[in-house]
Structure formats: structure tokens, C-alpha cells
C-alpha positions in Angstrom: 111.2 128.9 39.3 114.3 129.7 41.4 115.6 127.7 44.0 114.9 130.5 47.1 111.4 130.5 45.7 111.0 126.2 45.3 112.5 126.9 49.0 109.7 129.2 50.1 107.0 127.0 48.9 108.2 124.2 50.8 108.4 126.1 53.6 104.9 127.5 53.2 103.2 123.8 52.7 105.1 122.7 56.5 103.7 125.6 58.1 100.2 125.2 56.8 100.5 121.4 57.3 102.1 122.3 60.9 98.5 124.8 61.2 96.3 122.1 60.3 97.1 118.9 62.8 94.5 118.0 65.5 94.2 119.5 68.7 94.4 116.5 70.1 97.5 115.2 69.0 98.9 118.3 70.7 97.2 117.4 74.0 99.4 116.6 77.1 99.7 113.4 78.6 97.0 112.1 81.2 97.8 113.2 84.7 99.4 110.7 87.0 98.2 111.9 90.4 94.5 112.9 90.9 92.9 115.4 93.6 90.0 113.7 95.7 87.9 113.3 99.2 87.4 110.3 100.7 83.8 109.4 101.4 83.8 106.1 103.0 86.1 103.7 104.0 85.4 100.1 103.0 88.5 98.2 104.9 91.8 98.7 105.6 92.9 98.5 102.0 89.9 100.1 99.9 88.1 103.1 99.9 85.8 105.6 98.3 86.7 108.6 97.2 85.0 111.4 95.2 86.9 112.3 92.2 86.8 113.9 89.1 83.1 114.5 89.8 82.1 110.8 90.8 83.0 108.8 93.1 86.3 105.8 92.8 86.5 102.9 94.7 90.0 102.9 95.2 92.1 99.9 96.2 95.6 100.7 97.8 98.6 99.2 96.0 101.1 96.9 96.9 98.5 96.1 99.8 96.2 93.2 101.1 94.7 93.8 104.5 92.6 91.4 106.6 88.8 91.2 105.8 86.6 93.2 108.2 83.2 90.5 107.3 80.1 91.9 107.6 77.8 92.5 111.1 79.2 89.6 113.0 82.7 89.7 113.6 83.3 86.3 113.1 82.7 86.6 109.4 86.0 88.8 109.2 89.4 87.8 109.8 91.6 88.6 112.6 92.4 92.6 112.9 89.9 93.1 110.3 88.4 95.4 112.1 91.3 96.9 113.7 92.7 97.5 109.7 89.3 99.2 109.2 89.4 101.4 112.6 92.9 102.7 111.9 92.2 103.1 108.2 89.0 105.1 108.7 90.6 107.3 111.1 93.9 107.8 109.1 91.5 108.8 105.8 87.6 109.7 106.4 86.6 113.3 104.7 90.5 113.9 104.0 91.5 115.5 100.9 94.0 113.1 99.5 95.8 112.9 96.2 95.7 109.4 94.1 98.9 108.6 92.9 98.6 106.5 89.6 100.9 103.8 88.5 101.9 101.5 85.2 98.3 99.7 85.8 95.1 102.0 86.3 92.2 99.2 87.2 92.4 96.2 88.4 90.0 93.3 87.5 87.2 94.5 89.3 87.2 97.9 87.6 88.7 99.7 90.8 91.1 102.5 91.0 95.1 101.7 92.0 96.6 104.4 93.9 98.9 105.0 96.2 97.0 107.4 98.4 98.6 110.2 99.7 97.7 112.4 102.9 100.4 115.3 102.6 103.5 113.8 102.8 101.8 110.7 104.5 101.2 107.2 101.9 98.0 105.5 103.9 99.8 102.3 101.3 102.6 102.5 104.0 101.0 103.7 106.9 98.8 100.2 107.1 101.8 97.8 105.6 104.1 99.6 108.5 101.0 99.2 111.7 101.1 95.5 110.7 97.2 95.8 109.2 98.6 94.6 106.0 100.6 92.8 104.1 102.9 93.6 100.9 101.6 92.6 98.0 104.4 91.8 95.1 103.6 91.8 91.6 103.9 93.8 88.2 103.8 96.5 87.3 102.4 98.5 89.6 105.9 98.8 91.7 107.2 102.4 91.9 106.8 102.2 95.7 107.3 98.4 96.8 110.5 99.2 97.9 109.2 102.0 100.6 107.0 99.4 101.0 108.9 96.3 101.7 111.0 98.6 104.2 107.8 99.1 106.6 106.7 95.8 106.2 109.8 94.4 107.5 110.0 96.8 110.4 106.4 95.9 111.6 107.2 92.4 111.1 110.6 92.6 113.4 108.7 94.8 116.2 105.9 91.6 115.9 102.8 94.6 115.5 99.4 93.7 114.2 99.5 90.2 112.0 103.1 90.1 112.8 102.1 88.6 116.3 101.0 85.5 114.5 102.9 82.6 115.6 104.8 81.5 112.6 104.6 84.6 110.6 107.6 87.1 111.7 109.8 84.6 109.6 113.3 86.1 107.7 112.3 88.1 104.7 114.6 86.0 102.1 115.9 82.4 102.6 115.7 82.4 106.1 114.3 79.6 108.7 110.9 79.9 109.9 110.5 80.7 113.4 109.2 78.2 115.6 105.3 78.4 116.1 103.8 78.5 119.4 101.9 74.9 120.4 98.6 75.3 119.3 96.2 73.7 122.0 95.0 70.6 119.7 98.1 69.0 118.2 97.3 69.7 114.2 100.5 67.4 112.9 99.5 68.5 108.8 100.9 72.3 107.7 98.5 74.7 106.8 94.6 75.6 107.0 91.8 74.8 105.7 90.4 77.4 103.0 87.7 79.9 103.3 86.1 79.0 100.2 86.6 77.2 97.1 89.4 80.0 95.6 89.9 82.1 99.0 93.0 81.8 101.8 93.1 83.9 105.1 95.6 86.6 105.1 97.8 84.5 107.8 97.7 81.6 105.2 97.9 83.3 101.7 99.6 80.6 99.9 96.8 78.2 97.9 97.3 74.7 97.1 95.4 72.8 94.2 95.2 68.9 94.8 93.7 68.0 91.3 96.5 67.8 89.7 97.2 66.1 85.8 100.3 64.4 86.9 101.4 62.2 89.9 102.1 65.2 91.9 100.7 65.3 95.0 99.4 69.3 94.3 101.1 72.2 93.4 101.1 75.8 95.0 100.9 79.2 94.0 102.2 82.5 96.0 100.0 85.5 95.7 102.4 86.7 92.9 101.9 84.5 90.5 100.1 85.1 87.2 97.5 82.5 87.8 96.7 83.0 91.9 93.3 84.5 91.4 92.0 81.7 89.1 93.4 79.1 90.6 91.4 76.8 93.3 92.8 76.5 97.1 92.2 73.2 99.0 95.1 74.0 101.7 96.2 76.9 103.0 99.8 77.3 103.6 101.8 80.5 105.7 105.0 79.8 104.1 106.5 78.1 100.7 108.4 75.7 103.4 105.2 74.4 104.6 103.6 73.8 101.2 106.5 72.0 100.4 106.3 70.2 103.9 103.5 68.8 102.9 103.7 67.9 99.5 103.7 70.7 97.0 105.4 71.7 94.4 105.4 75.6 93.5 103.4 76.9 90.2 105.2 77.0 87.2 102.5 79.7 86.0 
């Protein structure tokens, strides 16, 4: 057999090789942003939204709002409900698009999106009203940036949790501003928790006391690996006052 026809053959075999491969190795690439509706508005960080023919709970990335509790409004946390008002109005029965990120779910099984109204991210919309506070962490980051930016300018005009005395501190390395005197002298930093595992917003920063070592207790920011596992006796608003009163910051 000549060359031009060993050359023909091999040509042939590719094609029919080529002809042959499953469809759905030719398939495109999962969509990153999904059409929806939002059908009910659970807080000012999480919603519900019909999509895809079911419907999501979504959480908002990059966000952490105050807790709106349940029928008696001292169950929530302060501006709870406010977060929930402007949320619901901002959202409820509005088409939005669900902007996907590196990480789909998060441990509960719900949806991470930015959601988008428009040209309008309800992410930024809440951090920037002061009904929320940035959440930092990988990977889902695309936006944090954006983000950061609006929490920074709701923290310097002091709006929604940003009125909180001790709270509209420096974003990086700065000094704390002063707190206002609170009406029964409290001379120990910090709060007491909400539950075993569970810090207000104004007090995110958890503290462990059972410690293996001679450490007094060790600390963990709402970035770290282990924050959601790990057990809060105190309740700190700032690294400085965790340190202030005897904490050393997570290693993990």
C-alpha cells in the first residue's frame, strides 16, 4: 500500500473516531448566572427564589446581616427587622439573575449568589445601608472588593450597625474609636453569647476558654476555617478586645 493511501486511512479512522465521541463530552460548560423570581424573603441576607423550575433558598455572598427572630422582636437582633424591611422591599416578586461563584452551596445546601436586580447587586445594596456586614473568606470573592468599598462608606457615614458605639473603627490597623459609656460600668470586653456556638452580629468574634494549654482561650474571626465548629463563651467586636482580655487568635 502507498503512502497517500496509509495517509487516507489514518485520516478516515480520526474522522470516524472524531464521529463517534459522546455528546456529552461536547456539552458546554454549566452556566454561571441563573434567571429567577423571588418568592419570599427570609432576612436581610437570604431568600427564596423560584428557579430552574423549583424553588432555591439563596444566601447572598460576602454578606451576614442581623437576625430578624421570630414573632417577638426580642428574639432578633438589632435592625433585624429593619435588614428584612429594606431587603423585602428591594427584592419581593422581582425577576433577578443569580450570579454564581467558585463555591455553589454552602453547608446547609443553599444557593450562593450574588443577586442581581438590573444593574443593581441586593449583596451591595444591604453591605452599603449598613444592614450587613462583609463577610471575608474563600473562594467565593469575585465581588468582595465592590464589597468592601460599600461597607466602608456605610461604616464612615455611621448608617445602620455602623451607629454601634465601638463599631465604626479603621478598616486596617487602626485604633478603635472610643465607645460611648454604657449606663452600668461593664469593666470585661465583649458579650456574652447567644448560644453555645452563636455571637451577635455587633460581637462576631468567638472565644473558646477550654483550652489544652495554659492559654487563657483563644479566638477565631468569622474567616477562619474552623469558626462555625468552634464553641463561643465570649463575644468580642474587635481582635483588640479579645486580646484585651486574654486571647490569643486561632491558628486554624
Amino acid at each position: 500500500m502507498s503512502r497517500a493511501a496509509v495517509a487516507c486511512v489514518l485520516i478516515a479512522g480520526v474522522l470516524q473516531t472524531l464521529a463517534g465521541t459522546p455528546a456529552w463530552s461536547q456539552q458546554p460548560a454549566r452556566p454561571r448566572s441563573l434567571p429567577g423570581a423571588v418568592v419570599k424573603v427570609l432576612s436581610g441576607d437570604t431568600l427564596h427564589v423560584f428557579v430552574n423550575g423549583e424553588v432555591e433558598r439563596v444566601r447572598y455572598i460576602g454578606v451576614s446581616s442581623p437576625e430578624p427572630g421570630g414573632g417577638a422582636p426580642e428574639t432578633g437582633e438589632p435592625l433585624g427587622r429593619e435588614a428584612l424591611r429594606f431587603n423585602h422591599g428591594l427584592t419581593y416578586a422581582k425577576n433577578v439573575r443569580l450570579e454564581l461563584d467558585v463555591e455553589e452551596r454552602d453547608p446547609e445546601g443553599r444557593l450562593l449568589a450574588y443577586v442581581w436586580l438590573g444593574d443593581v447587586m441586593a449583596n451591595a445594596e444591604m453591605i452599603g445601608q449598613g444592614l450587613g456586614q462583609v463577610v471575608t473568606g474563600t473562594p467565593n470573592v469575585r465581588h468582595q472588593e465592590t464589597l468592601l468599598r460599600r461597607q466602608e462608606q456605610a461604616r464612615a457615614a455611621k448608617m445602620g450597625i455602623w451607629k454601634v458605639a465601638g463599631l465604626a473603627t479603621p478598616p486596617s490597623g487602626g485604633t478603635p474609636a472610643p465607645a460611648a459609656a454604657p449606663k452600668t460600668t461593664q469593666a470585661r470586653p465583649g458579650v456574652e453569647p447567644k448560644g453555645r456556638a452563636s455571637c451577635p452580629l455587633t460581637h462576631p468574634i468567638k472565644a473558646d476558654f477550654h483550652t489544652y494549654s495554659s492559654e487563657r482561650c483563644i479566638y477565631y474571626v468569622p474567616s477562619s476555617p474552623a469558626y462555625l465548629e468552634s464553641r463561643s463563651e465570649r463575644c468580642y467586636a474587635t481582635e483588640a478586645e479579645a486580646r484585651q482580655d486574654g486571647c490569643r487568635r486561632s491558628r486554624r
